[in-house]
C-alpha positions in Angstrom: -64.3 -3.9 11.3 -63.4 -3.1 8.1 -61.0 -5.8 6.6 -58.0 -3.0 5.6 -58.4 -1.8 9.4 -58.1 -5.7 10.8 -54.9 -6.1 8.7 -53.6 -2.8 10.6 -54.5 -3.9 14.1 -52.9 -7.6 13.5 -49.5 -5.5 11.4 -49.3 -3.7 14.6 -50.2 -6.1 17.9 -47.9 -8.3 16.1 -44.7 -5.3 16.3 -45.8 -4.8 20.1 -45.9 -8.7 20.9 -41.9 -8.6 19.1 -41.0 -5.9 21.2 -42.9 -7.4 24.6 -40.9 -10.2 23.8 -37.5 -9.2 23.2 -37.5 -6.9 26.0 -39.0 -9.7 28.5 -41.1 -7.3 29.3 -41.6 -8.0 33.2 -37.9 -8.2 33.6 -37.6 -4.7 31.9 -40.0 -3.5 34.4 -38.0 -4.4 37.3 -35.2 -3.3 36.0 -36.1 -0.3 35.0 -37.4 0.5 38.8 -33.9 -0.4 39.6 -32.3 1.7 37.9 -35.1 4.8 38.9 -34.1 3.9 42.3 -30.4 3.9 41.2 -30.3 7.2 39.6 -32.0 8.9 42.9 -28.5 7.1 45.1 -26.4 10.5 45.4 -23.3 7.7 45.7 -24.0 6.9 42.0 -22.7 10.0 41.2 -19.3 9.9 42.8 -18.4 7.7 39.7 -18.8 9.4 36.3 -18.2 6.4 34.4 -20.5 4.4 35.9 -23.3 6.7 36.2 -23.1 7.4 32.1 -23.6 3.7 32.0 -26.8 3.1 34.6 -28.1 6.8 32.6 -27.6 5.5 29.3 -29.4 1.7 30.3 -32.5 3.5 32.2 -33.0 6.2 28.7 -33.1 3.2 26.5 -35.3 1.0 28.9 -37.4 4.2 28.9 -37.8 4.9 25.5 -38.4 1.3 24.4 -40.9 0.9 27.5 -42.4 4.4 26.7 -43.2 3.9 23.2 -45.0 0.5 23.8 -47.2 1.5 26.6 -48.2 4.8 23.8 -48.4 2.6 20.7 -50.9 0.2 22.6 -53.0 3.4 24.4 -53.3 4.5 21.0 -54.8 1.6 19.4 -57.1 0.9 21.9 -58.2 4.7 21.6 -58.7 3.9 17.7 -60.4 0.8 17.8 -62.8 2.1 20.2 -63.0 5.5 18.2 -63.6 3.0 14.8 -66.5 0.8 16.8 -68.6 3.9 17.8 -68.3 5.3 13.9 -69.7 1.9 13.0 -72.4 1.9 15.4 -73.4 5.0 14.2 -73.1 5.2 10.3 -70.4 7.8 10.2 -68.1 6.8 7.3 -66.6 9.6 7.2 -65.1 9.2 11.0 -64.5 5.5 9.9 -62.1 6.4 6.6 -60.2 8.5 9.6 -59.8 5.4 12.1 -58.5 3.5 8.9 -56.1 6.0 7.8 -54.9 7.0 12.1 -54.7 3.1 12.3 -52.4 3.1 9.0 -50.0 5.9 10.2 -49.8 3.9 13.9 -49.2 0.3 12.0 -45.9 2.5 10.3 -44.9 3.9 13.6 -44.9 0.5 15.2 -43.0 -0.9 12.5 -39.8 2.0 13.0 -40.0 1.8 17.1 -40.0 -1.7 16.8 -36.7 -1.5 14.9 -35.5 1.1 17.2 -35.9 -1.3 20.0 -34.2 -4.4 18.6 -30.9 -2.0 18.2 -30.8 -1.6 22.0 -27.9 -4.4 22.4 -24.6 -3.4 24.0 -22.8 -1.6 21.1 -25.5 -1.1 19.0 -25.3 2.6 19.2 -21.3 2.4 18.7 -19.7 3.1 14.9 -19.1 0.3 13.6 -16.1 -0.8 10.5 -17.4 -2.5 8.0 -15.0 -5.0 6.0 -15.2 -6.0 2.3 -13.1 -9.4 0.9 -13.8 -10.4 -2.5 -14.1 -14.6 -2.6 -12.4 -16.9 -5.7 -13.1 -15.7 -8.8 -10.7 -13.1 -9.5 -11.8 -10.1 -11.6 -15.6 -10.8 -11.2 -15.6 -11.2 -7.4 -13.1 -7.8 -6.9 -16.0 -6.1 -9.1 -18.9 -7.8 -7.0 -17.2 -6.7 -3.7 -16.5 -2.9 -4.8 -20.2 -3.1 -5.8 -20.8 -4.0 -2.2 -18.8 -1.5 -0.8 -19.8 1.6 -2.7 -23.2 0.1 -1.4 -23.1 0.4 2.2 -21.3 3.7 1.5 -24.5 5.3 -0.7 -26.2 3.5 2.7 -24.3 5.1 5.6 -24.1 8.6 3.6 -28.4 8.4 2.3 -29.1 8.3 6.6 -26.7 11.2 7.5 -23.3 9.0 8.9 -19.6 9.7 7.2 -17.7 6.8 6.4 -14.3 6.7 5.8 -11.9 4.5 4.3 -9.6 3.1 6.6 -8.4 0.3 4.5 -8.6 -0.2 0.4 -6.5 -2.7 -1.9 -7.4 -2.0 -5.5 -7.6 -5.7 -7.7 -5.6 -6.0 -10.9 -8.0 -5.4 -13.7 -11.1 -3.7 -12.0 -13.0 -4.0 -8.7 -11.2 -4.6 -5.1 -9.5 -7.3 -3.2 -10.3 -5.6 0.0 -11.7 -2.7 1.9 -12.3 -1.7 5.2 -14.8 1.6 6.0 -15.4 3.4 9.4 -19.2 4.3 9.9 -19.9 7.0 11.8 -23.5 7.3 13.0 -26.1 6.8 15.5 -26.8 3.4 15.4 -24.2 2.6 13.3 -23.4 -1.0 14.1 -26.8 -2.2 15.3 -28.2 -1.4 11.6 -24.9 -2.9 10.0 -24.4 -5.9 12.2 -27.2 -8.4 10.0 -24.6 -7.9 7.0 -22.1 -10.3 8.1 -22.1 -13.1 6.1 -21.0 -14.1 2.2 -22.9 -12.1 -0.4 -23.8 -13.8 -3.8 -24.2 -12.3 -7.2 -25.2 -13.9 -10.1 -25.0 -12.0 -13.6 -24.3 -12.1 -16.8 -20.5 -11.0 -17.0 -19.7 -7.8 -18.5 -16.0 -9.6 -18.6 -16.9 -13.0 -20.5 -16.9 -11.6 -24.2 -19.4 -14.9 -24.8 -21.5 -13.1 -22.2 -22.3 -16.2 -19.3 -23.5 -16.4 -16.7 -21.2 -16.0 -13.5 -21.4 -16.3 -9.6 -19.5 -14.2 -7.6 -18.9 -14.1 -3.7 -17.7 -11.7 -1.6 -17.7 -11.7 2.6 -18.6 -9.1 4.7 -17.3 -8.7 8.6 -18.8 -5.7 10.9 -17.5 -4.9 14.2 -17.9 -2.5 16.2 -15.7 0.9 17.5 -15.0 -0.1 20.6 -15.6 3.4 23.2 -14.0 4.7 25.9 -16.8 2.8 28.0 -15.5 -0.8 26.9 -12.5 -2.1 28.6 -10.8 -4.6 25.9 -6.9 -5.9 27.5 -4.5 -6.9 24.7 -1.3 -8.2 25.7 1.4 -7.1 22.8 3.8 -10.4 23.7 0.7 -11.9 21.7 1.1 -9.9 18.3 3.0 -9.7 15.0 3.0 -6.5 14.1 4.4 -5.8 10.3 4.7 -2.7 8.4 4.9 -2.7 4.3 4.7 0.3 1.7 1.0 1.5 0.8 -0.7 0.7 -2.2 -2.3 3.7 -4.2 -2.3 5.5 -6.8 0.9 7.4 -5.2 1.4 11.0 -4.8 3.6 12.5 -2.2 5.1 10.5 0.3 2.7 7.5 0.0 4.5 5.0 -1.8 8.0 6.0 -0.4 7.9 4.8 3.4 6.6 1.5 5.0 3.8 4.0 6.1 1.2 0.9 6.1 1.0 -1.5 9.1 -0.7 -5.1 9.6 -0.9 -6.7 12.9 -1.8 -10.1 14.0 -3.2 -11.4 17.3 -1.5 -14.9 17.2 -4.2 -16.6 19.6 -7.3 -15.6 18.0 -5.4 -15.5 14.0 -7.3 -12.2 13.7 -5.5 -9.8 11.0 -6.1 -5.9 11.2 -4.4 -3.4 8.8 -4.6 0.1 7.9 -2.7 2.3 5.1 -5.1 5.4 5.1 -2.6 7.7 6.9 0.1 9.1 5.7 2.3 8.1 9.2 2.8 4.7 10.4 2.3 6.0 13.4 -1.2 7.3 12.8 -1.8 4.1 11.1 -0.6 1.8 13.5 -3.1 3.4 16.3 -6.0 2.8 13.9 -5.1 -0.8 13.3 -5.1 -1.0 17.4 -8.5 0.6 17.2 -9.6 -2.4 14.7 -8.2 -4.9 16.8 -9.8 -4.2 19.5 -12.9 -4.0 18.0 -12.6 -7.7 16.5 -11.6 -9.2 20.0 -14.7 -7.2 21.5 -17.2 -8.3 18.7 -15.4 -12.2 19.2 -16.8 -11.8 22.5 -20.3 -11.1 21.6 -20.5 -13.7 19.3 -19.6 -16.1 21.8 -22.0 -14.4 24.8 -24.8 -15.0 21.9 -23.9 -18.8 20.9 -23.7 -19.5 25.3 -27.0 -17.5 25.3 -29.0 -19.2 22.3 -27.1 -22.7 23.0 -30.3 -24.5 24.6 -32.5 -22.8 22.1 -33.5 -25.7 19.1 -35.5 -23.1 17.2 -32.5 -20.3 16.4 -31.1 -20.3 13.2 -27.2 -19.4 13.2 -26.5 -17.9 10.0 -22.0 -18.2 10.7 -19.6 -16.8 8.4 -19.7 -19.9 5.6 -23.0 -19.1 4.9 -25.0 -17.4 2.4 -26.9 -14.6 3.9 -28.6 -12.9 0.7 -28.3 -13.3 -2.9 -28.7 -10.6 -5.5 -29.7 -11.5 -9.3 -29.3 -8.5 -12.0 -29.9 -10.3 -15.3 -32.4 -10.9 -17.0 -33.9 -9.0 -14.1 -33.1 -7.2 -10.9 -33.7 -9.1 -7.8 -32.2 -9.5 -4.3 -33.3 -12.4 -1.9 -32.6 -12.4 1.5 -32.0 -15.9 2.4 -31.9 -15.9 6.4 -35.6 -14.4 6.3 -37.0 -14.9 2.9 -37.6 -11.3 2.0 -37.2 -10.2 -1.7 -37.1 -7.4 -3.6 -36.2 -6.1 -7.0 -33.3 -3.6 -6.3 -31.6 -0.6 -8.9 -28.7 -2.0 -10.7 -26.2 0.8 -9.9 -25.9 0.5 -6.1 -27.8 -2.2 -5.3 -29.4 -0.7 -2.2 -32.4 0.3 -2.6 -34.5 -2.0 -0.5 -31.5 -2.4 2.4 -33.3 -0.7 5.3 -35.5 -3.2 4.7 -33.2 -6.6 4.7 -31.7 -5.1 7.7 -34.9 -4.5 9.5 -35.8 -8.3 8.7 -33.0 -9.8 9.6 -32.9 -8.2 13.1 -36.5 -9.0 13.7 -35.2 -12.6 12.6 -32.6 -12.6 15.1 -35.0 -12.5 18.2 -38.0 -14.1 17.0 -35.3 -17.2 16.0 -38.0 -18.4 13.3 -35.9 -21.1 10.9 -35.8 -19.9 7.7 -34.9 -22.5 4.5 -32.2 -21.8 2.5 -32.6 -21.8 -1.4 -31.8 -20.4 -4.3 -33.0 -17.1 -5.8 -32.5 -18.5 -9.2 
C-alpha cells in the first residue's frame, strides 16, 4: 500500500478508535437497545417531557453509532478495492482508492468532532464572558480583540450572538463583555475556551514600542432550556440595580435600568444592561445565573468523574489555555494540546475550529500536555 494511502487509513482508524472510546462503545450498544425498547413503551408517551428526552438520547446514540459502523464499512470496502488494483496493475483505480480514502480520512475527522459534542448541553446556546486581567489599557484592548473574535466565529458558522453585557474601558478596548450564542452546538464548540488567554505584542500604546503581555479570561456557560430544572432560592441573593453605561441616547442613562445579582453561597456575579427595562434586564440576569449554577455542576460531575484518573490533565481557570504572538510574526499556540498555527492579525480566528476541535479531542483522550511558552 502506497505510503500517502497508509497515512489515510492510520488518520482515520485512529478518529474511529477516539470515537469507540468515548462512547464506551459496548455500553452505547446496550443502551441504545434500551432506549429502542423504550421508544416502542406506549406509556413513554403519556409524558411529553420525558419522551423528548429518551428521543433526543436514542437520535444522538444513533447518529454517533451510525456514522462509525459506515466510516469503518467504508474503509474496509476501500482497502480491499486498493489491494485488488495493486494485484492487478491498475494505477489508475489505485490514484482513486487514494483520493476515496482522502475524502473518508476528512469525514472521520468532522463526525468524530460531531460525536465528542454529544455531552448534556452541548447542543444548548451557550454566553460567552470576556474580563480583561491587570494591565489596564492593553489587556481592555486584548479582551475586545477576543471578543470581536468569537463574534466573527459564532457569525462565520451561521449562529447570532448578542450582547447581553458590555463595559467600555477608559482609553480603548473593554473591561467586560458578556455575548449570547445562538446556534446548534453552541456551547459544545465554545466550552474548550474557558481559560486565561495570553497576548504578547509589541504595544501600539508604548510610544518606545515594547514588548507587552496581556491577559484576559474567558467563562462559557451554557443557556439553561426548559428541559433543565436549576432551584434558586432568592433568600440567597443580592440583587442591585445601577444606571447603564453607554454611549446614552434615550432613556438609557436616565433610570437604574441595569441590574447585578449575586448568589451569596456560590459568590457568582451575573449582570445585564442590554435592555432598556430593568425588568427585561433583570429576567436575563436570572437566565445567566442559572446558567452558572448549572455549568458549576458539571464541572464538579467531571472533577468526581475524572477524580481516580492519574493521566487527565485539568486545565482550571488560573491557567493558561493558549497563547497568541503577533509580532514580529503571527502565531497562536494552544498550550493544553500543543497545536500551533500562524493566525490573521485582525480577528485572530482563523485557525479556531481547529483549537476547538483539539482541545475536545484532548479532553477525552486525557493525554498530558506540557505547558510552555510560545515565545
Amino acid at each position: 500500500m502506497r505510503a500517502e494511502a497508509q497515512a489515510h487509513v492510520d488518520q482515520i482508524r485512529s478518529a474511529l478508535d477516539l470515537l469507540r472510546r468515548f462512547l464506551d462503545w459496548d455500553r452505547a450498544l446496550r443502551r441504545l437497545d434500551e432506549l429502542n425498547a423504550r421508544v416502542e413503551d406506549p406509556d413513554l408517551w403519556s409524558d411529553a417531557k420525558q419522551a423528548q428526552s429518551v428521543m433526543r438520547e436514542r437520535r444522538r446514540l444513533d447518529e454517533a453509532i451510525g456514522a462509525t459502523k459506515a466510516i469503518e464499512k467504508e474503509l474496509e470496502d476501500t482497502i480491499e478495492l486498493m489491494e485488488m488494483a495493486e494485484a492487478e496493475g491498475d494505477e489508475g483505480l489505485v490514484d482513486d482508492a487514494v483520493t476515496a480514502l482522502a475524502a473518508l480520512a476528512e469525514r472521520a475527522e468532522k463526525d468524530k468532532v460531531s460525536a465528542l459534542l454529544a455531552g448534556e448541553a452541548d447542543g444548548n446556546d451557550t454566553y460567552i464572558e470576556v474580563n480583561a486581567g491587570a494591565g489596564g489599557t492593553e489587556s481592555q484592548d486584548w479582551a475586545e480583540m477576543l471578543q470581536r473574535m468569537y463574534t466573527r466565529w459564532a457569525e462565520r458558522h451561521g449562529m447570532k450572538v448578542e450582547l447581553v453585557d458590555y463595559h467600555a474601558g477608559e482609553q480603548a478596548g473593554i473591561k467586560s463583555a458578556t455575548l449570547l450564542v445562538k446556534g446548534e452546538n453552541a456551547y459544545g464548540w465554545a466550552k474548550t475556551e474557558s481559560g486565561v488567554h495570553r497576548l504578547v505584542r509589541i504595544s501600539p500604546y508604548d510610544s518606545n514600542a515594547r514588548r507587552h503581555t496581556s491577559f484576559s479570561s474567558v467563562w462559557v456557560y451554557p443557556v439553561i432550556d426548559e428541559n433543565i430544572d436549576i432551584e434558586v432560592n432568592e433568600s440567597e441573593l443580592r440583587i442591585d440595580t445601577y444606571r447603564a453605561s453607554g454611549a446614552g441616547g434615550q432613556h438609557i442613562n436616565t433610570t437604574d435600568s441595569a441590574v447585578r445579582i449575586t448568589h451569596l453561597p456560590t459568590g457568582i456575579v451575573v449582570q445585564c444592561q442590554n435592555q432598556r427595562s430593568q425588568h427585561k434586564n433583570r429576567a436575563e440576569a436570572f437566565n445567566q445565573l442559572r446558567a452558572r449554577l448549572y455549568d458549576l455542576e458539571l464541572q464538579k460531575r467531571e472533577a468526581e468523574a475524572n477524580a481516580t484518573e492519574a493521566t487527565k490533565t485539568d486545565i482550571g481557570w488560573g491557567h493558561q489555555i493558549r497563547s497568541y504572538v503577533l509580532q514580529p510574526y503571527q502565531l497562536v499556540k494552544d498550550l493544553r494540546t500543543g497545536v500551533t498555527s500562524t493566525a490573521p492579525s485582525d480577528v485572530l480566528d482563523g485557525d479556531l475550529d481547529r483549537f476547538m476541535a483539539a482541545a475536545l479531542s484532548q479532553r477525552v483522550t486525557g493525554e498530558s500536555v506540557e505547558v510552555e511558552d510560545v515565545d
